[in-house]
C-alpha positions as CSV (number, residue, x, y, z in Angstrom):
1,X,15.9,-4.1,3.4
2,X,12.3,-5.2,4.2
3,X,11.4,-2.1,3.6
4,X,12.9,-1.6,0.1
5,X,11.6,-4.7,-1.5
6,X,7.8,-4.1,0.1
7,X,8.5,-1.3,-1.1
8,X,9.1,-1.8,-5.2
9,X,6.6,-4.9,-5.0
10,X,3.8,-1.9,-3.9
11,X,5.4,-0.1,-6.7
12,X,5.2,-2.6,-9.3
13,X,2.0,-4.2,-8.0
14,X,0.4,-0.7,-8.2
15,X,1.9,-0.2,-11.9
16,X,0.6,-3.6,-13.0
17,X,-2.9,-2.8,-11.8
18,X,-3.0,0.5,-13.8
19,X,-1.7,-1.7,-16.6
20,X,-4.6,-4.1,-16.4
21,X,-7.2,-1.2,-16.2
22,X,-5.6,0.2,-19.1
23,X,-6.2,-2.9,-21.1
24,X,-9.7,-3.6,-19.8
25,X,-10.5,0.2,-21.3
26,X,-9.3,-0.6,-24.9
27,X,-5.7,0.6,-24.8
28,X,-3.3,-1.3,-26.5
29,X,0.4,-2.6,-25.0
30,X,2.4,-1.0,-27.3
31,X,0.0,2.3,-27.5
32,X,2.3,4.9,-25.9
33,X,5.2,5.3,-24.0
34,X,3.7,4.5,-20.2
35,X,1.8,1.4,-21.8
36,X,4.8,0.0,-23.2
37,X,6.5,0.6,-19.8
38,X,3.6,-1.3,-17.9
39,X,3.8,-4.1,-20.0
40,X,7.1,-4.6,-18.9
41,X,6.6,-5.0,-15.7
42,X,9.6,-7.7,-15.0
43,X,7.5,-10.0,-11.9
44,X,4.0,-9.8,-13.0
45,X,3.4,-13.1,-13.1
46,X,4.7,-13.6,-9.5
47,X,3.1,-10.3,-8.2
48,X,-0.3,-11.8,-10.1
49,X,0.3,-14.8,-7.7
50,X,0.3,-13.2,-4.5
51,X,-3.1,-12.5,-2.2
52,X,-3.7,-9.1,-2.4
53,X,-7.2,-8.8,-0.7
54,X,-8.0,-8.9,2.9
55,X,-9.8,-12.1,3.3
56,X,-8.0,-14.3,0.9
57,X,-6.0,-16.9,2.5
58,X,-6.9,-16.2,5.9
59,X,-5.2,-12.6,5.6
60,X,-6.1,-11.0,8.3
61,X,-3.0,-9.4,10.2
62,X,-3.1,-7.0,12.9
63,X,-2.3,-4.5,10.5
64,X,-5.6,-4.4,9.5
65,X,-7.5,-3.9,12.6
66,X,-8.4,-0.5,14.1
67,X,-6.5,0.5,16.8
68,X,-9.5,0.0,19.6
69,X,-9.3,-3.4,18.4
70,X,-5.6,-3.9,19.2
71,X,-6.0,-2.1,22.3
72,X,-9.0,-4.1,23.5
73,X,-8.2,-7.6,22.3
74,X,-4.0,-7.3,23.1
75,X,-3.5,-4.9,25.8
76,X,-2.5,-6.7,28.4
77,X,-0.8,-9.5,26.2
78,X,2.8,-10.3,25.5
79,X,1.6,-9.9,21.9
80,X,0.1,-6.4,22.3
81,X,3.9,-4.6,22.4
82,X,5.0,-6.6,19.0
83,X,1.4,-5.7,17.4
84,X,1.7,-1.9,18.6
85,X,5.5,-1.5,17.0
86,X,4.2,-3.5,14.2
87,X,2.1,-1.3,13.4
88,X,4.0,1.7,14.1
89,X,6.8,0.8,12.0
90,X,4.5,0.2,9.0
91,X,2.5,3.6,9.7
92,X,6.6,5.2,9.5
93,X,7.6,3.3,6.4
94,X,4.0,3.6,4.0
95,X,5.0,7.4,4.9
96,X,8.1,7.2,3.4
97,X,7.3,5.0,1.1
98,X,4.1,7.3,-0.3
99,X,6.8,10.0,-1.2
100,X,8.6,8.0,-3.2
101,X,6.1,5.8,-4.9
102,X,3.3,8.2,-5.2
103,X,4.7,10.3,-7.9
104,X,5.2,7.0,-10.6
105,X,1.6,6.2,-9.3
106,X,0.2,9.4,-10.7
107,X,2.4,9.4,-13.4
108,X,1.0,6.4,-14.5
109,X,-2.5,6.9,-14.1
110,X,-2.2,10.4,-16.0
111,X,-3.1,12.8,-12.7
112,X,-1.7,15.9,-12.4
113,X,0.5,16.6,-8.7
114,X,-1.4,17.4,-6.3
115,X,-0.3,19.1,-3.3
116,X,-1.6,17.3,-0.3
117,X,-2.6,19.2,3.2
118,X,-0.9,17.5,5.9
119,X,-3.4,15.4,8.0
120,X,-3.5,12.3,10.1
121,X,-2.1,9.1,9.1
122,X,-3.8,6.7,6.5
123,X,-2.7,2.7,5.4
124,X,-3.3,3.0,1.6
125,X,-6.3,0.3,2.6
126,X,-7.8,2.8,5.1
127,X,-11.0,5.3,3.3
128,X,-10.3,7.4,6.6
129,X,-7.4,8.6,8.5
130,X,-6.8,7.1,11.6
131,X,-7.2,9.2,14.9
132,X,-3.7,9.8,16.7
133,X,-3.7,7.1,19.6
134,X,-2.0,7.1,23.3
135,X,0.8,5.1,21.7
136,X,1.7,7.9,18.8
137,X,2.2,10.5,21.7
């Protein structure tokens, strides 16, 4: 279930910020049919609410940290096994979740599909993919 709702909150989140762009570019709310959609967007005030960027309110969870860092500063702790599925289950469900949400993404912003060549992993936050580590093996 977790997985589901993090997963339509991206989705909406990521649809609300192509509406605001949109907007801040001249378009109106009612110009076409993908405008009128975003500015429907049913928890935009809520989703508006929430801290989004690393850094506000303290966020700073283990699931942004490179995995040297978990390795150095938890291996060894009773927290470093909860951190390590942590993150593994996030790295399996944004992969999942990708598939599903990408497409309305690009719909939205106008791109054409591209067909992506199959690489390492990569958090949407993340510029570059992360290296495999002993725990993915």
């Amino acid at each position: 279930d977790t997985v589901v709702i993090a997963g339509y909150l991206a989705k909406e989140y990521l649809l609300l910020k192509e509406y605001d762009r949109r907007l801040k570019a001249g378009e109106k709310p009612d110009g076409d049919a993908v405008m009128r959609r975003l500015s429907k967007i049913k928890f935009a005030p809520y989703l508006r609410t929430l801290p989004w960027e690393r850094g506000v309110n303290a966020q700073e969870h283990v699931l942004f940290w490179e995995d040297e860092d978990v390795d150095a500063l938890l291996k060894g702790s009773l927290a470093y096994a909860d951190a390590v599925d942590t993150r593994s289950t996030v790295k399996y469900a944004t992969t999942i979740l990708n598939g599903i949400i990408g497409p309305v993404i690009r719909k939205a912003r106008g791109e054409e599909e591209k067909v992506e060549e199959a690489g390492g992993f990569r958090f949407p936050w993340q510029e570059e993919e992360e290296k495999p580590s002993d725990e993915d093996e």
